[in-house]
C-alpha positions as CSV (number, residue, x, y, z in Angstrom):
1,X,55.7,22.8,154.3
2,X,59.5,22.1,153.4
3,X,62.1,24.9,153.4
4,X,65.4,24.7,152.1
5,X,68.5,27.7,152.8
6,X,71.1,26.9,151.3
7,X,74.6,28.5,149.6
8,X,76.8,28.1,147.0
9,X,80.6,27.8,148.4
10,X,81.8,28.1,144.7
11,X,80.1,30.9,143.6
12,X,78.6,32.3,147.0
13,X,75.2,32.2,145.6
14,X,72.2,31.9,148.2
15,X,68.9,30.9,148.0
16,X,65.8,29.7,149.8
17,X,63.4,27.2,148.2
18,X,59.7,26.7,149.9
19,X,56.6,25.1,149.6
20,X,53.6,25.4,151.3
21,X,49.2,25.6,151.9
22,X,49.7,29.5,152.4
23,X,48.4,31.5,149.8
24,X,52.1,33.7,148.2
25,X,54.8,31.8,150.8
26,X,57.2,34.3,148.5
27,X,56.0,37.2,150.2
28,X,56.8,36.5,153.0
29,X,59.3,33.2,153.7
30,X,62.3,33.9,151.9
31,X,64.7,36.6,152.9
32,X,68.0,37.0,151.3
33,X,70.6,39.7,150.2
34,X,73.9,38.8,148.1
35,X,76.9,39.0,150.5
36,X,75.3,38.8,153.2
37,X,72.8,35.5,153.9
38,X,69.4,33.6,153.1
39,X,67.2,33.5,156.0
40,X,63.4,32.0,155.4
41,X,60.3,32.6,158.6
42,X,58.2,30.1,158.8
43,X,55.5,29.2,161.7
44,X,53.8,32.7,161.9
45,X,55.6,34.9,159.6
46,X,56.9,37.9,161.4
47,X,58.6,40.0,158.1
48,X,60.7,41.7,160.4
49,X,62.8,38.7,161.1
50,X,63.8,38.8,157.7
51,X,64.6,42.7,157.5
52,X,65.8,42.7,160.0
53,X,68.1,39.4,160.6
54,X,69.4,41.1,157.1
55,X,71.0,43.8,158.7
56,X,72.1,42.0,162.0
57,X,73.8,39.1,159.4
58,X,75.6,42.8,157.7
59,X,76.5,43.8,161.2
60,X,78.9,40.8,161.7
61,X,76.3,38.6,163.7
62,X,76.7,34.6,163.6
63,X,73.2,33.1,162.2
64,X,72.8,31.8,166.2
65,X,73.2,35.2,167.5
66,X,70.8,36.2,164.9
67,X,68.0,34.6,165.8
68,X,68.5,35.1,169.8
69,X,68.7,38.5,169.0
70,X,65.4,38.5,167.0
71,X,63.2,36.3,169.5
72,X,64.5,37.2,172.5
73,X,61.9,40.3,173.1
74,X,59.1,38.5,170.9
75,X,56.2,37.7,172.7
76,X,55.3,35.1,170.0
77,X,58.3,33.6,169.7
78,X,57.2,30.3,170.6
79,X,55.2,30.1,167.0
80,X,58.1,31.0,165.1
81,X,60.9,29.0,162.9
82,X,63.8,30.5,161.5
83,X,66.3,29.0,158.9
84,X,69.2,31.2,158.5
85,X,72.6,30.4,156.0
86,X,75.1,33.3,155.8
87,X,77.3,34.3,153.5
88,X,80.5,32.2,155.5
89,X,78.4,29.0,155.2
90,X,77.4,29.2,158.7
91,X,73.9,28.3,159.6
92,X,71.0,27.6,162.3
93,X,67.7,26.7,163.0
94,X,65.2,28.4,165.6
95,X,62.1,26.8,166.4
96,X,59.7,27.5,168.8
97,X,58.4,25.2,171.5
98,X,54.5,26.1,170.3
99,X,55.3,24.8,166.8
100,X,56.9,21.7,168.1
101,X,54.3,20.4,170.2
102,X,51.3,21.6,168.8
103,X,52.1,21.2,165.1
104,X,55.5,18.8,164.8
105,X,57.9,21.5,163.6
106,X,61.5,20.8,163.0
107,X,64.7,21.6,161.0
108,X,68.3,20.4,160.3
109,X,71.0,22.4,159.9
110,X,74.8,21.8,158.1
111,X,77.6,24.0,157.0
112,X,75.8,25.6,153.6
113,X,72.3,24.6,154.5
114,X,69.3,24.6,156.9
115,X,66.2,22.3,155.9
116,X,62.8,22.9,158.2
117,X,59.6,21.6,157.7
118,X,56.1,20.3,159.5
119,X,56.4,16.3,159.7
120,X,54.8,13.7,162.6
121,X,57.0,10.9,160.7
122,X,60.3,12.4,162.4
123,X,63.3,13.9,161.2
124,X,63.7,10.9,158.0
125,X,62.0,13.4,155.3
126,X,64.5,16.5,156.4
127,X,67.1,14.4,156.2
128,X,66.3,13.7,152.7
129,X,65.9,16.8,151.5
130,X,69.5,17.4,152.9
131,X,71.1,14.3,151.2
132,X,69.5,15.6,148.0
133,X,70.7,18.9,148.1
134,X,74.5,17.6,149.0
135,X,74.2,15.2,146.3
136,X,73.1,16.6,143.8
137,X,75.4,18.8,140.9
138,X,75.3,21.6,139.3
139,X,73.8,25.8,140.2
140,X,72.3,26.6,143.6
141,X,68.7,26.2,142.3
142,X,69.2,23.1,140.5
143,X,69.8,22.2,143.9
144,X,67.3,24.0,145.9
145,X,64.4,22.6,143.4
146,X,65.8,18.8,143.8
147,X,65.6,19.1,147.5
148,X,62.5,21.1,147.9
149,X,60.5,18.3,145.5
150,X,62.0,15.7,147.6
151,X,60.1,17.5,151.0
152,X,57.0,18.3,149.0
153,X,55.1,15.8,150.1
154,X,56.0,15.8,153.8
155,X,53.4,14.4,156.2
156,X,52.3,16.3,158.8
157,X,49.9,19.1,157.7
158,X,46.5,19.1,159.5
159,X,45.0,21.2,156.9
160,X,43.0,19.8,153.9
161,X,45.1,21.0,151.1
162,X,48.7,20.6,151.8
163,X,50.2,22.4,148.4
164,X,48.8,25.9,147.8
165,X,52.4,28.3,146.9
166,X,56.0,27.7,146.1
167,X,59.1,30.0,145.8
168,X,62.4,30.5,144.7
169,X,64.9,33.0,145.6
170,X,68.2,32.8,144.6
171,X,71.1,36.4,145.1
172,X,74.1,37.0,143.6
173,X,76.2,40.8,143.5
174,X,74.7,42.5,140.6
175,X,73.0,39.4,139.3
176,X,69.9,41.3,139.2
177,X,68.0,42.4,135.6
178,X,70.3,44.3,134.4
179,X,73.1,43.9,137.2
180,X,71.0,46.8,139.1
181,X,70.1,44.3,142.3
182,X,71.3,40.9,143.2
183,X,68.0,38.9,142.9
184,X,69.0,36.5,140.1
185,X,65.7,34.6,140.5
186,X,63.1,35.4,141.8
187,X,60.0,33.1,141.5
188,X,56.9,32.6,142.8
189,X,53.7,30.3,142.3
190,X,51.0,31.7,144.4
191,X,47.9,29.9,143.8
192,X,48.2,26.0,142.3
193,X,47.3,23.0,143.7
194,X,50.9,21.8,142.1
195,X,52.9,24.4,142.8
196,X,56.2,22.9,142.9
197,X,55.9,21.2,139.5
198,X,54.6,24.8,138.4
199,X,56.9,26.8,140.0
200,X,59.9,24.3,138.0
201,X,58.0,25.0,134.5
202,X,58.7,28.2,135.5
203,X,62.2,27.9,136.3
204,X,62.9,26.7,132.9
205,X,61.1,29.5,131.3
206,X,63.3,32.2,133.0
207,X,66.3,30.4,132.9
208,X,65.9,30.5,128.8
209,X,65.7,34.4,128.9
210,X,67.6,35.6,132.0
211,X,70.1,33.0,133.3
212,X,74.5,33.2,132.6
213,X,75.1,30.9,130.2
214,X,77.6,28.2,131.2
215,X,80.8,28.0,129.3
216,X,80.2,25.3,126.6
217,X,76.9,27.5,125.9
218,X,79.0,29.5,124.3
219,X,80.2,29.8,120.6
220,X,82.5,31.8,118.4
221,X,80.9,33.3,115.7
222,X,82.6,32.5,112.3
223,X,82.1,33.4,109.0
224,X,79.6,30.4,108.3
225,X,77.7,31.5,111.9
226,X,77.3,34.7,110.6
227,X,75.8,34.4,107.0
228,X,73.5,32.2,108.9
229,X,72.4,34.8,111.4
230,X,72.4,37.3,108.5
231,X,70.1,35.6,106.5
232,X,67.8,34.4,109.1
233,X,67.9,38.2,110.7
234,X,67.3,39.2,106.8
235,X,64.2,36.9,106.9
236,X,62.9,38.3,110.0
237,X,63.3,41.7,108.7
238,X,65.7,42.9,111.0
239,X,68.6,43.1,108.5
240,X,68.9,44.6,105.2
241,X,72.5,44.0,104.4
242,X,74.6,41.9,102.5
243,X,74.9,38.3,103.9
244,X,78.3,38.7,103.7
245,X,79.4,36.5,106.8
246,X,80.6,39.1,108.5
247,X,79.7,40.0,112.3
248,X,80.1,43.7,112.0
249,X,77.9,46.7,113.7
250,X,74.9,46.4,111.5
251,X,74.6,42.3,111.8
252,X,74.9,43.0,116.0
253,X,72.3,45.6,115.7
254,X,69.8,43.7,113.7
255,X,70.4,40.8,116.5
256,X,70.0,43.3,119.4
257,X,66.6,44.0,117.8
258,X,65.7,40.7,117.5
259,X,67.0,39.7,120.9
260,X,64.7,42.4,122.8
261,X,61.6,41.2,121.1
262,X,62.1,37.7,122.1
263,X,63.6,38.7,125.4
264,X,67.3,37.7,125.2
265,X,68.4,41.1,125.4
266,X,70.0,39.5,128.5
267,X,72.0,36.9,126.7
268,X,73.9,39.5,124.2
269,X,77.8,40.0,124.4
270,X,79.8,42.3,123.3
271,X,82.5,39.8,122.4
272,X,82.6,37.8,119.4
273,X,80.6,34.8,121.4
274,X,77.1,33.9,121.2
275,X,74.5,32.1,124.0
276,X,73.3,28.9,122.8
277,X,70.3,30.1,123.4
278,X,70.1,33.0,120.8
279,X,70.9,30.5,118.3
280,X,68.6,28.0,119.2
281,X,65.7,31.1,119.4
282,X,66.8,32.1,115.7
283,X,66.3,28.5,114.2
284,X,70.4,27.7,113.6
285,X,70.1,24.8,116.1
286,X,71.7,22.3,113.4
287,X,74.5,25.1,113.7
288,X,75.1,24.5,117.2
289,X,74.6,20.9,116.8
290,X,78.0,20.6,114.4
291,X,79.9,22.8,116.5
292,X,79.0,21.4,119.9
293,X,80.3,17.7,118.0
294,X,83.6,19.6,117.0
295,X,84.4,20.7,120.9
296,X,83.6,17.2,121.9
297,X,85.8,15.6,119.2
298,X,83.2,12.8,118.7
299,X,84.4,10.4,115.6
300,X,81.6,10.1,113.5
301,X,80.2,14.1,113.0
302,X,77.3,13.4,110.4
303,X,75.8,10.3,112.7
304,X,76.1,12.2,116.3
305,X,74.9,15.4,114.2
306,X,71.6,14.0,113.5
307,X,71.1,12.3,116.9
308,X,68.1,13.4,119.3
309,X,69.3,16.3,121.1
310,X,67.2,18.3,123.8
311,X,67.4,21.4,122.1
312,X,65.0,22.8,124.3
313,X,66.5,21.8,127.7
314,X,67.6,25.1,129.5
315,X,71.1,25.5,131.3
């Protein structure tokens, strides 16, 4: 059952990653709150320790402090593992003698990140998952994902099914639905005998409705842009002026409409710059084809515009 904490010193992002044979791991192994830290309870969940490591992490508490505080009085403490990152980076790893012994518990902790997991094959499989998330680029759950599928398969687990549920939680301030919380993702696989590969599916489901773009998802809508998104919006039967290539009030209207029926609603500016992902949803993909060659300055426009591009592949 790998576990991966980890944080994001660029954009102080945090997130927990996990796998395991418990039915809904997401309810109750990953804790996190935006500012503040990532912690995930594994062993015998206690929900508590998430709650309230929360608030001790708030308080000012070191992650070590932490999790004396919380198993100091706990009778049980010897079934427990924590992993806790806070939001300085710092991080630690409780586990309790009972999980050691009896079931080969054990975690690994660096500046940004705390791996734990159940393995009799030693500490080779954490270290792994802690090479891949240091080495790999690109968002906090790009990350997370790469290391927890590098654990998935750790050796160890007495019980007959070793993969029943996999989640991913990933907070940001005001990255929430809406900006109303900071749960940016939120993901969960509950019930699947390949709940890792399901739970990235899912990933890349989200990430093409709810997700920031990235800067060179981005365009400027021009005159050509916007006769094409007139039309097309026009064909849809969302706009029923002229296609006169202008992006005025009536054009952004007829797009918010379509954009909350598709749920991109998300994804809408209010500058004159449009997701990659709204285009691609309308059909104009040949669109962002030729502009995407024009930002990269590429010689030969007509052969790199008809090139296989994975249109579909989500930021």
């Amino acid at each position: 059952m790998p576990t991966i904490v980890g944080r994001d010193p660029d954009t102080g992002d945090l997130g927990i990653a996990v796998e395991t044979r418990t039915l809904a791991a997401g309810a109750f192994t990953p804790w996190a709150r935006a500012g503040v830290g990532a912690i995930a309870v594994t062993g015998i969940e206690e929900a508590i320790y998430g709650r309230h490591g929360l608030d001790l992490l708030a308080a000012g508490q070191p992650p070590r402090q932490v999790a004396e505080t919380l198993t100091k009085a706990d009778p049980r403490a010897g079934w427990r593992q924590i992993a806790l990152v806070d939001a300085h980076g710092r991080s630690h790893i409780f586990t309790g003698n009972q999980l050691v012994k009896s079931f080969s518990y054990r975690g690994l902790n660096f500046p940004d990140l705390a791996v734990t997991g159940q393995s009799d094959l030693g500490e080779g499989i954490l270290n792994l998952m802690a090479d891949t998330f240091q080495h790999t680029t690109g968002r906090l759950w790009i990350r997370l994902m790469a290391a927890l599928r590098a654990g998935q398969h750790m050796v160890g687990d007495t019980r007959e099914a070793q993969q029943h549920s996999a989640a991913l939680l990933v907070v940001r301030q005001g990255g929430g639905y809406g900006g109303y919380d900071d749960r940016l993702i939120d993901l969960r696989i509950d019930d699947d005998p390949r709940p890792v590969e399901k739970l990235d599916e899912l990933l890349e489901t989200h990430a093409g409705q709810f997700l920031p773009c990235e800067p060179d998802d981005l365009t400027s809508v021009d005159t050509d842009l916007a006769r094409a998104i007139q039309a097309r919006l026009a064909a849809l039967g969302d706009y029923h002026g002229w296609i006169a290539g202008t992006y005025d009030t009536p054009t952004r209207t007829a797009l918010e409409r379509f954009a909350a029926r598709e749920n991109l609603e998300q994804l809408l500016r209010t500058d004159n710059q449009l997701d990659r992902r709204i285009i691609v949803r309308l059909g104009l993909i040949d669109m962002w084809r030729m502009r995407a060659v024009m930002r990269q300055g590429e010689p030969s426009l007509a052969r790199t515009a008809g090139s296989p591009v994975r249109d579909d592949q989500r930021p």
